[in-house]
C-alpha positions in Angstrom: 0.0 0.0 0.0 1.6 3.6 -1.0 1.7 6.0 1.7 0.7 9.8 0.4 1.6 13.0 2.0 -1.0 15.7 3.0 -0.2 18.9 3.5 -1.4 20.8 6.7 -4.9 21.2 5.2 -5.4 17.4 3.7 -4.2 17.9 0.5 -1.5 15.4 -1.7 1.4 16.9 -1.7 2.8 16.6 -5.4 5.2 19.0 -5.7 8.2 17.1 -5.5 7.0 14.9 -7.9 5.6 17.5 -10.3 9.5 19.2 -9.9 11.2 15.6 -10.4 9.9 16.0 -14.3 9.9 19.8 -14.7 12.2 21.3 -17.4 14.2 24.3 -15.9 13.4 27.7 -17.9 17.0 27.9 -18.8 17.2 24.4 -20.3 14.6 25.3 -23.1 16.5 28.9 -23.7 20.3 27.3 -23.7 22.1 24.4 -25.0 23.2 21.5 -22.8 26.4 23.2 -22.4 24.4 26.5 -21.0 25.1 28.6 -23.6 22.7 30.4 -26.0 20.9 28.9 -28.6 22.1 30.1 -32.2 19.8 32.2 -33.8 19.2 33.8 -37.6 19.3 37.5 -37.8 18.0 39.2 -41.2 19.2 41.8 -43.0 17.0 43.5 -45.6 18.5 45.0 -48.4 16.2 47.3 -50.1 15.6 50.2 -51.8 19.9 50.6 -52.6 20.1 50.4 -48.4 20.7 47.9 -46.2 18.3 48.0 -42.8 19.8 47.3 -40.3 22.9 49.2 -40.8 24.3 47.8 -37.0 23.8 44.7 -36.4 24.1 43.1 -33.0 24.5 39.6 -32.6 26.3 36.7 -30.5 28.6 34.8 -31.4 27.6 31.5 -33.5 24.6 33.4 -35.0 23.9 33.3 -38.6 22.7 36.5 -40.7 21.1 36.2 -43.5 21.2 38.6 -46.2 17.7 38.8 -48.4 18.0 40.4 -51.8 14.5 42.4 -51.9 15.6 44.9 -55.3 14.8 42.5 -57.7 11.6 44.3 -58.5 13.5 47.5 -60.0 16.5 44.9 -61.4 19.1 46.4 -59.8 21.8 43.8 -58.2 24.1 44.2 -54.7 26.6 42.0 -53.3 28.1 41.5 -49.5 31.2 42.7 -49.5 33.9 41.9 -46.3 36.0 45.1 -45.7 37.4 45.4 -42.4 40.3 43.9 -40.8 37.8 41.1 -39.7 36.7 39.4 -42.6 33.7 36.8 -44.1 33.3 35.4 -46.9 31.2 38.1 -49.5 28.7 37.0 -51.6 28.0 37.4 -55.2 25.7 40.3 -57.2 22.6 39.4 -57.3 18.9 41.1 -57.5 16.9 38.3 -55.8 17.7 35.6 -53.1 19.3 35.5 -50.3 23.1 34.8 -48.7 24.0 33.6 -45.2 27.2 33.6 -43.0 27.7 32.3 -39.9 29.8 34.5 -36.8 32.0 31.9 -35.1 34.5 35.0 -33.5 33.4 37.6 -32.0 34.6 41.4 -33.4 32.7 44.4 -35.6 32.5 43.2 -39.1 31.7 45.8 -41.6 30.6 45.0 -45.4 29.7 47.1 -48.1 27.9 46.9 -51.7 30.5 47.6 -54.4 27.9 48.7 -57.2 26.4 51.3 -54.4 29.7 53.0 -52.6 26.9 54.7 -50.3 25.6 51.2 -49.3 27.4 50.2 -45.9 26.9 48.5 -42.5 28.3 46.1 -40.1 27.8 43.3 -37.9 28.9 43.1 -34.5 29.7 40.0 -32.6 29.9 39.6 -29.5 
């Protein structure tokens, strides 16, 4: 025969059981290894700009570039041009291009067909 525990008033008391099976917050929010869960970050380039033009991210985070001109067929590229570099991308009106941030540091990137078109990433 089980034996149950009541609490002062009668009542089962299931709370050790119910925390035996509960999934701490920071378990579902981090990897095994506690640290944060990689995420994709977007970059919109539109309209001959890039939005955002600072990007803040962590490191192991992917950003994905998404072509959006294609509609007045004019092409951009991702171009690395700081001292920390990533792989660029090729021109292109329509699509998109990804990178992922393994190191942290301020990545800046530039269109070469639009001198005005500039921004950066920054890892941390």
């Amino acid at each position: 025969m089980k034996t149950m525990l009541k609490s002062p008033r009668g009542l089962p008391v299931v709370l050790a059981a119910a925390a035996a099976f509960a999934v701490p917050a920071a378990a579902i929010a981090t990897g095994a290894d506690g640290a944060s869960a990689a995420s994709t970050h977007i970059v919109k380039i539109k309209n001959i700009m890039f939005s955002p033009v600072t990007l803040r991210i962590h490191r192991g985070d992917a950003v994905k570039w998404e072509f959006l001109d294609g509609d007045i067929d004019t092409e951009h590229n991702v171009t690395s041009t700081g001292k920390t570099h990533f792989k660029s991308s090729g021109s292109k009106e329509s699509g998109t291009y990804t990178v992922t941030f393994n190191k942290k540091g301020t990545y800046t990137y530039r269109c070469t067909i639009h001198s005005n078109m500039t921004a950066k990433v920054v890892v941390s």
